[in-house]
C-alpha positions as CSV (number, residue, x, y, z in Angstrom):
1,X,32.1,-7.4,40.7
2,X,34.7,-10.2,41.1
3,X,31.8,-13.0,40.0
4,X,31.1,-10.7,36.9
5,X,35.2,-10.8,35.8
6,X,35.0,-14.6,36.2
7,X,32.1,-14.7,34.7
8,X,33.6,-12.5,31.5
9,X,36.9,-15.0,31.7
10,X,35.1,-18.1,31.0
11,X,33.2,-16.6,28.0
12,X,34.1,-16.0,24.5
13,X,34.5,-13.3,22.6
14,X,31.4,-14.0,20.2
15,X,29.2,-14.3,23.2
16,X,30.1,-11.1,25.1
17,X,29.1,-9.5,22.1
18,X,26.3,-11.4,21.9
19,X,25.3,-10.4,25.5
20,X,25.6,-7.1,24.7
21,X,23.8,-6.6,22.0
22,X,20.7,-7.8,24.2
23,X,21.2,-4.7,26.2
24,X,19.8,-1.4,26.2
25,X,21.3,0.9,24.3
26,X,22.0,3.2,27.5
27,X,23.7,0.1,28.8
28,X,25.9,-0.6,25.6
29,X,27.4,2.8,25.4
30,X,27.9,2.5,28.8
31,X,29.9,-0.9,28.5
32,X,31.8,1.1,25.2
33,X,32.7,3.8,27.2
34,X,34.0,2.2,30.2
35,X,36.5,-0.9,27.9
36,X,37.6,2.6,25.9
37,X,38.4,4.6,29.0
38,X,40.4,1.2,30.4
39,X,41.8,0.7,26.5
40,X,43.2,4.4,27.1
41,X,44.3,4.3,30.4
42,X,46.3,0.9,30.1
43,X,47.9,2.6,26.4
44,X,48.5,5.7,28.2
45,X,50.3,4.0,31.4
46,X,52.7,1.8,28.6
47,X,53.5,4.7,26.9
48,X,54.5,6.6,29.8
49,X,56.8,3.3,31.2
50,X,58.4,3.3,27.7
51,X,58.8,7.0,27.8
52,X,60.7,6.8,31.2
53,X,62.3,3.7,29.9
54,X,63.7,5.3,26.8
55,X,65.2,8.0,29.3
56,X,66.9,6.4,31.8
57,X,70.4,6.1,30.6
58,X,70.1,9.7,29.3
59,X,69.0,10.3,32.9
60,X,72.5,8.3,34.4
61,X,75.2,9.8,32.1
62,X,74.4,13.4,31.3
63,X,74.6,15.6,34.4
64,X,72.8,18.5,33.0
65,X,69.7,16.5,33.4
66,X,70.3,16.3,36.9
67,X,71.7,19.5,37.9
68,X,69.0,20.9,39.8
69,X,68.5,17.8,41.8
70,X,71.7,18.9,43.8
71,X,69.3,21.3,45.4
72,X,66.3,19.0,46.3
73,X,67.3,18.8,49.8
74,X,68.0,22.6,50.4
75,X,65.5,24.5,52.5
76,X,62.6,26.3,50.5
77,X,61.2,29.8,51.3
78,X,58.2,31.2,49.4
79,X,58.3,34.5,49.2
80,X,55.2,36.8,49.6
């Protein structure tokens, strides 16, 4: 796997594509598939920092968002 990456580093754009168009066509949705699901996963992993980001201070300075963490280290007992 690590020779295919370098392999993909040292070419250009225009020839991946080219490369893939000389596969099957099972192959090319499968190479489709796999960049979208690592498009997705590396948009949705941003968005969540930036989400977390964006709430931090609110986080610090307002205690009612914390309240309940008072309580984290408090014995828990389900109930049946």
């Amino acid at each position: 796997m690590y020779l295919a990456k370098e392999i993909l580093l040292t070419m250009r754009t225009s020839d991946i594509i080219k490369e893939i168009k000389r596969l099957p066509v099972s192959k090319r949705i499968y190479v489709v598939e796999k960049t979208m699901r690592s498009i997705r996963e590396q948009e949705d992993e941003n968005n969540m920092k930036e989400a977390a980001d964006a709430l931090l201070l609110d986080y610090k300075t307002n205690t009612e968002l914390t309240v309940f963490t008072n309580l984290d280290f408090e014995g828990f007992y389900e109930t049946k």
